[in-house]
C-alpha positions as CSV (number, residue, x, y, z in Angstrom):
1,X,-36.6,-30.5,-24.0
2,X,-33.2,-31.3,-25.2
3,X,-31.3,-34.7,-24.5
4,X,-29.0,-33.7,-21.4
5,X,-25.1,-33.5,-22.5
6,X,-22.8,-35.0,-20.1
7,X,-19.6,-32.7,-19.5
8,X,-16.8,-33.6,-16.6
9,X,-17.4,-29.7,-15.8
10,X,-20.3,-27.1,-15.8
11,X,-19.1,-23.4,-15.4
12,X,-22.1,-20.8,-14.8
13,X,-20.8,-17.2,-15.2
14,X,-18.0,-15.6,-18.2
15,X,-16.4,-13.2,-16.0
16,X,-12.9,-13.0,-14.4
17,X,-13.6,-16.4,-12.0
18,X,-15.3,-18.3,-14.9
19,X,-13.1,-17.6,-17.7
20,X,-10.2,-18.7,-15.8
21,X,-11.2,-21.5,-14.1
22,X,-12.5,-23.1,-17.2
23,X,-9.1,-22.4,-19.3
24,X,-7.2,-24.4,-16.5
25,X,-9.9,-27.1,-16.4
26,X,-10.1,-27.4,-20.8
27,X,-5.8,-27.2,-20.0
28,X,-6.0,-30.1,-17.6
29,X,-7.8,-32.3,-19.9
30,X,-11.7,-31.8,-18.8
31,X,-14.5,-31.2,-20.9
32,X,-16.0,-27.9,-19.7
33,X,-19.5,-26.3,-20.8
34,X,-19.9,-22.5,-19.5
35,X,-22.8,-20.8,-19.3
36,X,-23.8,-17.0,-19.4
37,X,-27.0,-15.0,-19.3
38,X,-25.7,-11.8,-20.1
39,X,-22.4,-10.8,-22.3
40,X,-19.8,-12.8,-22.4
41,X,-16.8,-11.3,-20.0
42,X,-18.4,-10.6,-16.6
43,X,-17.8,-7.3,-14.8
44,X,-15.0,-6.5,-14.2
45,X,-14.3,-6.2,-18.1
46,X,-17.6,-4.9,-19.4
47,X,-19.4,-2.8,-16.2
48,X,-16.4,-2.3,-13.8
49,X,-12.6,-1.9,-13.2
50,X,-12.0,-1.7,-17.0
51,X,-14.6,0.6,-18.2
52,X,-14.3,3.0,-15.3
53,X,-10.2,3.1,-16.0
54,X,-11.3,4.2,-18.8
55,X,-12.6,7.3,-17.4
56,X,-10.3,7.4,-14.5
57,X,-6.9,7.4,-16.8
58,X,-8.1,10.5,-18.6
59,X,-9.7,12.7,-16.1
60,X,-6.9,12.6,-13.6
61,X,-4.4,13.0,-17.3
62,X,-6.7,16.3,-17.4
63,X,-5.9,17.3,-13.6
64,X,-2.2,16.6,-14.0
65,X,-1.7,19.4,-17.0
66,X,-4.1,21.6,-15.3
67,X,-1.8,21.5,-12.4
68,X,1.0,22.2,-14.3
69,X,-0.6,25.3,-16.3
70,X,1.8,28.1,-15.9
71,X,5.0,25.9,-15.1
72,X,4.8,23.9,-18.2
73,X,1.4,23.8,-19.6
74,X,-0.1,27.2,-21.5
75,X,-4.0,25.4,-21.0
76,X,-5.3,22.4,-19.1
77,X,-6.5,19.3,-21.7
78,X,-10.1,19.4,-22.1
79,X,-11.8,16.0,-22.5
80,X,-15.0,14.9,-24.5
81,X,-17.4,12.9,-22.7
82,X,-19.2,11.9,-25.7
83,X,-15.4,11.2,-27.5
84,X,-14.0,9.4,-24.0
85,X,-17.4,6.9,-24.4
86,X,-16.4,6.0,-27.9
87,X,-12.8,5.5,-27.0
88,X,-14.0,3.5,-23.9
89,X,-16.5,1.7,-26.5
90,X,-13.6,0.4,-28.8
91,X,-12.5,-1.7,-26.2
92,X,-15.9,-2.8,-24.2
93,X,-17.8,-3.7,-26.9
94,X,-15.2,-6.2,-28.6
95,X,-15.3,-8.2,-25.4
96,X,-18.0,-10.5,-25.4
97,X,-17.8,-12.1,-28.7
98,X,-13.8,-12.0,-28.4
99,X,-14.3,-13.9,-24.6
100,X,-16.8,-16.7,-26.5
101,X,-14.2,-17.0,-29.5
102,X,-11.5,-17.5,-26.5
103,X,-13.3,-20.0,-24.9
104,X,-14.1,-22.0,-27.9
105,X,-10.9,-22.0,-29.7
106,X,-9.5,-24.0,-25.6
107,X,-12.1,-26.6,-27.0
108,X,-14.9,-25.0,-24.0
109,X,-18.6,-25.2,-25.5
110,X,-20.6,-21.8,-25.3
111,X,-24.1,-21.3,-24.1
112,X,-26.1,-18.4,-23.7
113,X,-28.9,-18.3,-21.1
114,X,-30.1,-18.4,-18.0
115,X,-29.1,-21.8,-15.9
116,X,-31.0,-23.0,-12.9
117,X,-30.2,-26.2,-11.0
118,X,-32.1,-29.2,-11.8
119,X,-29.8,-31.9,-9.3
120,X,-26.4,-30.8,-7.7
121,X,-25.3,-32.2,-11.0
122,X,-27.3,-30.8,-13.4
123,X,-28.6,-27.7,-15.2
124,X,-31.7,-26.3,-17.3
125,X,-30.7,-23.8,-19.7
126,X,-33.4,-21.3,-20.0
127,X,-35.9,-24.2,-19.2
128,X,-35.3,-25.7,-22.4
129,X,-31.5,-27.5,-22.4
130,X,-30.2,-29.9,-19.8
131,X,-26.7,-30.3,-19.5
132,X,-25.0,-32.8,-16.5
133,X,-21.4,-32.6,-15.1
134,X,-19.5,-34.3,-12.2
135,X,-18.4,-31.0,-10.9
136,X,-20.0,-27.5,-11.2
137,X,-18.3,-23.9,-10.6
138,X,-20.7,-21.1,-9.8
139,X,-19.1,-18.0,-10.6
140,X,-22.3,-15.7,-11.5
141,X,-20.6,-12.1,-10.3
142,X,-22.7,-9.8,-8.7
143,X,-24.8,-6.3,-9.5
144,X,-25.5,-3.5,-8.0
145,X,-27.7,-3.0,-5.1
146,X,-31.3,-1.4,-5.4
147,X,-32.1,1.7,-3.5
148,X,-35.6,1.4,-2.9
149,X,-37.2,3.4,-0.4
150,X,-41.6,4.1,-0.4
151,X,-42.8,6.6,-2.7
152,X,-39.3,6.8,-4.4
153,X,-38.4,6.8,-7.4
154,X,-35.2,4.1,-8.0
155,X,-31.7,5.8,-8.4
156,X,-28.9,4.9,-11.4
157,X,-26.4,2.7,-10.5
158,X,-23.0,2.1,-11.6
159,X,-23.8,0.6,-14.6
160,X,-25.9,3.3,-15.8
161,X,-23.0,5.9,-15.2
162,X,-20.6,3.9,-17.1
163,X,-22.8,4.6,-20.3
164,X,-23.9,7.7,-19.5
165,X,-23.9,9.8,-22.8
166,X,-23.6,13.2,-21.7
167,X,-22.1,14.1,-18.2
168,X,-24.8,16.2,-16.5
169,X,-23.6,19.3,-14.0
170,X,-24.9,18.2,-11.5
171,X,-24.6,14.9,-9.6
172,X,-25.2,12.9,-6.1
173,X,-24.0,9.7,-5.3
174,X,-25.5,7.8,-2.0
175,X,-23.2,6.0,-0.8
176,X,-19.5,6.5,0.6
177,X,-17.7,3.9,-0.7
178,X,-14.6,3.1,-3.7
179,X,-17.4,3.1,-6.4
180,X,-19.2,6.8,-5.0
181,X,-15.7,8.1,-4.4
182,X,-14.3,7.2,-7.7
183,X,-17.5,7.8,-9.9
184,X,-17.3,11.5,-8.2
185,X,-14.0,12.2,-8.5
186,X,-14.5,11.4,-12.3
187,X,-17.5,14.0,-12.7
188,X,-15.7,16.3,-10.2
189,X,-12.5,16.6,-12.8
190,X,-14.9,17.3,-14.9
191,X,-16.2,20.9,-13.6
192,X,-19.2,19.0,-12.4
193,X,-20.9,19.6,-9.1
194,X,-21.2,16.5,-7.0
195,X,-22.3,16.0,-3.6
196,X,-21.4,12.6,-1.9
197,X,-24.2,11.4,0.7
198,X,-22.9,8.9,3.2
199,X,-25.3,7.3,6.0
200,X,-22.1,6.1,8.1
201,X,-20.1,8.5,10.0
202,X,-16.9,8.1,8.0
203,X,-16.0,8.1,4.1
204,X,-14.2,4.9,2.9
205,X,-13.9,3.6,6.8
206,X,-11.1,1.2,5.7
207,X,-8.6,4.2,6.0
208,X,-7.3,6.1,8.5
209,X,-9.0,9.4,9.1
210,X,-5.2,10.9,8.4
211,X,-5.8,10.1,4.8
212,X,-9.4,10.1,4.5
213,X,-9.5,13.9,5.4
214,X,-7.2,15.4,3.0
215,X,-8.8,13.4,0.5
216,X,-11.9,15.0,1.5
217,X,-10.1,18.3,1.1
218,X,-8.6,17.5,-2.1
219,X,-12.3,16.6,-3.1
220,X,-13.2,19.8,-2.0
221,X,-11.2,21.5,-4.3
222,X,-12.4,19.3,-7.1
223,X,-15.9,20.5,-6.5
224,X,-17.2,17.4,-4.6
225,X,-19.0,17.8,-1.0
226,X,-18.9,15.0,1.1
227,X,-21.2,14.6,3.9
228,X,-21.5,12.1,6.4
229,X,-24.3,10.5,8.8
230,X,-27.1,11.1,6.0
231,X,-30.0,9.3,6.3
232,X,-32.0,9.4,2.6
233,X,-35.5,8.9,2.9
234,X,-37.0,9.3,-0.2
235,X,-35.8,10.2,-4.3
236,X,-38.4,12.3,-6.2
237,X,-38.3,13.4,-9.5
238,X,-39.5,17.5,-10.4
239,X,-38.8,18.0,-14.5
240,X,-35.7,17.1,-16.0
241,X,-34.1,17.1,-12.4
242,X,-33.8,14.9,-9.0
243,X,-34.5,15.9,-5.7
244,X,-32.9,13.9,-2.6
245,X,-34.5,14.2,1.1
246,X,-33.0,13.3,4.2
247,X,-33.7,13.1,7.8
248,X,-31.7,15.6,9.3
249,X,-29.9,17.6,6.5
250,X,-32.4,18.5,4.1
251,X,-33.0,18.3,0.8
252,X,-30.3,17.8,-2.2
253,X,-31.4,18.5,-6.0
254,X,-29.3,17.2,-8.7
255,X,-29.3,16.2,-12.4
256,X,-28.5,13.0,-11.6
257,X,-28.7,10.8,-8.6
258,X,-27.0,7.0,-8.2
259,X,-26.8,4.5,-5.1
260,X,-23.6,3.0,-4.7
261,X,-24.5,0.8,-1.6
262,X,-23.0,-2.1,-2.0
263,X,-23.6,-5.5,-4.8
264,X,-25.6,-8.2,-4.2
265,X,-24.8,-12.0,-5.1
266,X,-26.1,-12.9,-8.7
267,X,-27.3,-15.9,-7.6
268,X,-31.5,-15.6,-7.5
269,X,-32.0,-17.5,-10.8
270,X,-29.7,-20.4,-10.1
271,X,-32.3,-22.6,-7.4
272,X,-29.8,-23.0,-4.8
273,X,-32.3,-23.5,-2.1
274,X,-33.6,-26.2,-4.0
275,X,-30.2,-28.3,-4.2
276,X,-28.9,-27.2,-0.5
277,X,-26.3,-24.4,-1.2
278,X,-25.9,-22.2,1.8
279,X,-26.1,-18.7,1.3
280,X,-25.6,-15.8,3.2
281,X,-27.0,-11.8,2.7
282,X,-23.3,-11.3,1.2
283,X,-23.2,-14.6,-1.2
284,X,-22.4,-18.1,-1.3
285,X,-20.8,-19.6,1.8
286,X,-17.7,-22.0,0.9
287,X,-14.6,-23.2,2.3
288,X,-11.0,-22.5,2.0
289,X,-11.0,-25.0,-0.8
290,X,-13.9,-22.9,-2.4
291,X,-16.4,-25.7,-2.7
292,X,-20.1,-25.0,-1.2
293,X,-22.3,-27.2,1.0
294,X,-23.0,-29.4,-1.7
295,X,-19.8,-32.0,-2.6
296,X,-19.4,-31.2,-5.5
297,X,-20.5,-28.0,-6.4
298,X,-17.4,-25.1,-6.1
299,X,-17.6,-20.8,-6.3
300,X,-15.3,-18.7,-6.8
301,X,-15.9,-14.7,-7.8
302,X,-18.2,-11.9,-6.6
303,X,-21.0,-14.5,-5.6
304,X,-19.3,-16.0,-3.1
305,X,-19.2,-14.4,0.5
306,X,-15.6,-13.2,0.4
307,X,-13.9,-10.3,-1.1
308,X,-15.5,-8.5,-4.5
309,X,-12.2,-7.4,-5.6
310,X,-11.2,-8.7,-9.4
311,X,-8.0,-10.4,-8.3
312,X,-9.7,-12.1,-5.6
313,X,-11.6,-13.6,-8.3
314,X,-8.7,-14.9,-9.7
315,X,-7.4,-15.7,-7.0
316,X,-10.7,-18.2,-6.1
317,X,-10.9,-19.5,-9.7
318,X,-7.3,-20.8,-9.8
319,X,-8.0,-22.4,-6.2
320,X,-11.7,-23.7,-7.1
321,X,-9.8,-25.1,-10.4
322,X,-7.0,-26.9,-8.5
323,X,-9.2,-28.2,-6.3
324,X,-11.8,-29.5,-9.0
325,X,-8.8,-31.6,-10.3
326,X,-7.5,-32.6,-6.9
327,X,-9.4,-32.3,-3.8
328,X,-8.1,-29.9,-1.0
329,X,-5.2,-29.3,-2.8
330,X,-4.9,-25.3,-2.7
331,X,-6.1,-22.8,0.2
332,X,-7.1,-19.5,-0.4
333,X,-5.6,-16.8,2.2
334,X,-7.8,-13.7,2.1
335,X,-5.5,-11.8,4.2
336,X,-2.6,-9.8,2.5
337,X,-4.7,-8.4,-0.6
338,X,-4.1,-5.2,-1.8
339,X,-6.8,-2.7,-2.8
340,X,-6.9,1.0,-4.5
341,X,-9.6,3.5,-4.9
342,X,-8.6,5.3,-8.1
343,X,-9.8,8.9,-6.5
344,X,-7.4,11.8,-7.2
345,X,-4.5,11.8,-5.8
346,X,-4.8,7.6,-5.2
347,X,-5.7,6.0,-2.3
348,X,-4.6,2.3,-1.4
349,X,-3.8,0.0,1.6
350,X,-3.0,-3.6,2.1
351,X,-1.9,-5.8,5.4
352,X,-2.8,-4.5,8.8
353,X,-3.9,-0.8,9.9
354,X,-1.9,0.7,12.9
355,X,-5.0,0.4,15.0
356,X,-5.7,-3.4,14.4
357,X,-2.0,-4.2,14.8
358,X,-1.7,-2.5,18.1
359,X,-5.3,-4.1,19.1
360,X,-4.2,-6.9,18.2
361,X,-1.1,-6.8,21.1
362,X,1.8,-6.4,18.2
363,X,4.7,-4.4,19.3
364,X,5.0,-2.5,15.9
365,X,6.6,1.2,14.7
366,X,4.7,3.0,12.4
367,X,6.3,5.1,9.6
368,X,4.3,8.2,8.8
369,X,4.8,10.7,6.6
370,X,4.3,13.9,4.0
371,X,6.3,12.9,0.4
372,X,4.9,15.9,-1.3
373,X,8.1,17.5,-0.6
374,X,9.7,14.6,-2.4
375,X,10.9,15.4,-5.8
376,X,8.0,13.0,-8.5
377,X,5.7,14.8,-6.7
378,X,7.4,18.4,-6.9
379,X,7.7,17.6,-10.6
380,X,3.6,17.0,-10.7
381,X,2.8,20.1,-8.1
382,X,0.9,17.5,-6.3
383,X,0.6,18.6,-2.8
384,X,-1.0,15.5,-1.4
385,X,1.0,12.8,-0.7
386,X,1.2,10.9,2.7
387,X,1.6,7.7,3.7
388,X,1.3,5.0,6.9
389,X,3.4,1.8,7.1
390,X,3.5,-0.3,10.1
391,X,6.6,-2.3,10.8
392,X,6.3,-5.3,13.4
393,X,9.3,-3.9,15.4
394,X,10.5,-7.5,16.6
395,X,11.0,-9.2,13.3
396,X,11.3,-5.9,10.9
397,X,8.3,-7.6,8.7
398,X,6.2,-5.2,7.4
399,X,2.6,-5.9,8.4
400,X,0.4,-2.9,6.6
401,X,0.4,0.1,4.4
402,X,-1.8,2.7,4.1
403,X,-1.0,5.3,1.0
404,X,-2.8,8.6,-0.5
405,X,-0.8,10.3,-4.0
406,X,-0.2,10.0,-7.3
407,X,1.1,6.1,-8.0
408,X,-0.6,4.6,-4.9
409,X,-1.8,1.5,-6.7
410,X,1.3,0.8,-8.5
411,X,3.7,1.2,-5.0
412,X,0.8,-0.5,-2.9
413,X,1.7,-3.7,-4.7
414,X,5.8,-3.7,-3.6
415,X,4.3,-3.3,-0.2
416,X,1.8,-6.6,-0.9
417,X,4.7,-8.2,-2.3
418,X,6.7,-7.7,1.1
419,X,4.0,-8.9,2.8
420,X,3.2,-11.7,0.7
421,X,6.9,-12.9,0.9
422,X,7.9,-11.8,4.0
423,X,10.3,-9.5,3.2
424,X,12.1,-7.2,6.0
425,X,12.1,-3.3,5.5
426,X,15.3,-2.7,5.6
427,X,15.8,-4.8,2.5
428,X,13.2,-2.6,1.1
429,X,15.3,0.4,2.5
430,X,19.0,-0.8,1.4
431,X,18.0,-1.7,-2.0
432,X,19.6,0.2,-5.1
433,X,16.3,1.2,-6.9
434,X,16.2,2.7,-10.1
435,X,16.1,6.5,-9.3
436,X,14.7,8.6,-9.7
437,X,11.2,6.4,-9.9
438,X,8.0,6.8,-8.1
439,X,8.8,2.8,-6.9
440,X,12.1,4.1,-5.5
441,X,10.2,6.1,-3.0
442,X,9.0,3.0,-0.8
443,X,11.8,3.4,0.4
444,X,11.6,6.8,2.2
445,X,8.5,5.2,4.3
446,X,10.2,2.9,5.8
């Protein structure tokens, strides 16, 4: 075994939370050590949001000229899975050396392996290399959840689409969530027949059923079935194809099946138990300072029991970081965060639905709408744009948005940014926007 090497910081994970909380520590003087059992850059960059905007950007490029075929296109754009993967490959597979070189070159050292707690101040590295720190940020990510059910075969999950080599015809993804919806609407661009199985009664049950169901339409005509209260039972394999049975509805058959039911905390190598970290079934429990049970010992990322959204990530790291170099200095507010499911047309929200503003006893207005009348979307021949805003009616702050169209994610984030800063409506309303821009819309919903 190695002599242990004493570091003022130990960061276990490479991905968004880990990379930036150790550039602010290395930045604020501390001698950081950061440790990765897998690829450098974490998911987001390498088996999430990055590779699958990848696929996203040029199958709803594809939809947009077929839309247009007869009013300005002569033929829609047909993509090349196998070409797409290599375009998508240029910029994945550069990643985890470029993250390491990074790191370094801020004066970080690099280890590869797999780190389990020794003391709340030290770590093994692949039971071979101790290394000690005063302070230690866990920010291990997460991975996909198993779908194991008796005499079953185990689905594909996320990560296994993302490097799929050829796109078969036929596909069902268990699960109704942003990763089944998005995946689908992907292969469903693509001429491919998908079928969506969802246990709960509802797709995506953080929107409104106003938007939910022409998306559901729109998927429709996109050749993806969704159906709801589906209870899977078992996943059996007959040649080169998959068959699906369920309760009450049957049995599916498709060339390829995936579970997207959720991502479990990447924490079952670390020995938490061992060193008193409290966990819950979604991750590791902190406070709004983003340090664990342990004194000590921070999190920040998908591992923690919070939001597994990228910038909430972020978000954490910077806050864990600040408050490694100055205790309970900076708070994290989870509230107030926007989110988008890159289906096609967009769907996004942020703030406050109108049913938990009015549950919660707020006087608001609510500003709902059709845009596809409005001229971007004319231009597009988009037929699917509508939108939900909710306006406390005392103090004209706006308290949620709810979109579905083209450009959701981008004008969800003026929406967070009126939230975030408190800004009225009506200066949202009265302001001279550059026209005619999809951002100048915002101001038609209010």
């Amino acid at each position: 075994m190695d002599t242990a090497n004493q570091y003022d910081v130990i960061i276990i994970g490479t991905g968004t939370a880990g990379s930036t909380a150790a550039g602010i520590l290395a930045d604020a003087g501390k001698s950081v050590a950061i440790i990765d059992k897998r690829p450098y850059g974490g998911t987001c960059a390498l088996r999430g949001c990055q590779p699958k905007k990848y696929l996203v950007v040029h199958t709803h490029l594809a939809a947009e000229t077929e839309a247009l075929v007869g009013s300005s296109f002569s033929q829609p754009a047909k993509i090349q899975w196998e070409a797409l993967q290599r375009f998508k490959h240029s910029f994945t597979d550069a990643i985890p050396e470029g993250t390491r070189q990074s790191l370094a070159s801020q004066g970080i050292d690099t280890f590869s392996g797999t780190a389990r707690f020794l003391t709340s101040r030290s770590v093994i590295i692949d039971e071979q290399k101790v290394i000690t720190a005063d302070q230690i940020l866990i920010a291990t990510g997460s991975h996909p959840r198993e779908l194991v059910l008796p005499d079953s075969i185990i689905p594909a999950v996320s990560d296994d689409f993302l490097e799929l080599e050829q796109l078969p015809d036929s596909l069902i993804f268990i699960g109704g969530g942003y990763i089944s919806l998005e995946f689908a609407f992907i292969a469903g661009l693509m001429g491919k027949q998908v079928t969506i199985l969802q246990k709960g009664d509802t797709i995506l049950p953080q929107f409104p059923a106003s938007l939910t169901d022409p998306m559901r339409i729109a998927g429709a005509e996109h050749h993806i079935t969704m159906i709801t209260g589906v209870d899977v039972t078992a996943i059996t394999q007959e040649g080169g194809s998959y068959v699906v049975k369920t309760a009450e509805h049957g049995e599916f058959g498709a060339q390829f099946v995936m579970a997207a039911i959720g991502r479990v905390p990447d924490t079952a190598d670390l020995g938490l138990e061992a060193i008193g970290v409290r966990q819950s079934a979604r991750g590791i429990i902190t406070d709004t300072w983003m340090q664990s049970s342990v004194n000590g010992i921070y999190a920040a990322g998908d591992c923690v029991a919070s939001l597994q959204l990228s910038p909430v990530s972020d978000m954490e790291a910077q806050a864990a970081a600040a408050n490694m170099l100055r205790a309970q200095s900076t708070e994290v507010q989870y509230d107030r965060i926007p989110s988008v499911v890159f289906t096609y047309p967009q769907m996004a929200h942020v703030g406050m639905s109108a049913e938990a503003a009015q549950h919660a006893g707020r006087a608001v207005r609510i500003q709902r709408g059709d845009g596809s009348g409005w001229p971007n979307y004319r231009r597009l021949d988009e037929h699917l744009m509508q939108y939900e805003v909710i306006i406390d009616s005392a103090s004209d702050l706006i308290l949620g948005a709810q979109l579905i169209g083209p450009h959701a994610g981008e004008l969800i984030n003026l929406f967070a940014l009126a939230l975030r800063q408190q800004i009225p409506a009506s200066v949202l309303k009265d302001l001279p926007w550059a026209y005619p821009t999809y951002s100048a819309d915002c101001k038609y919903m209010l």
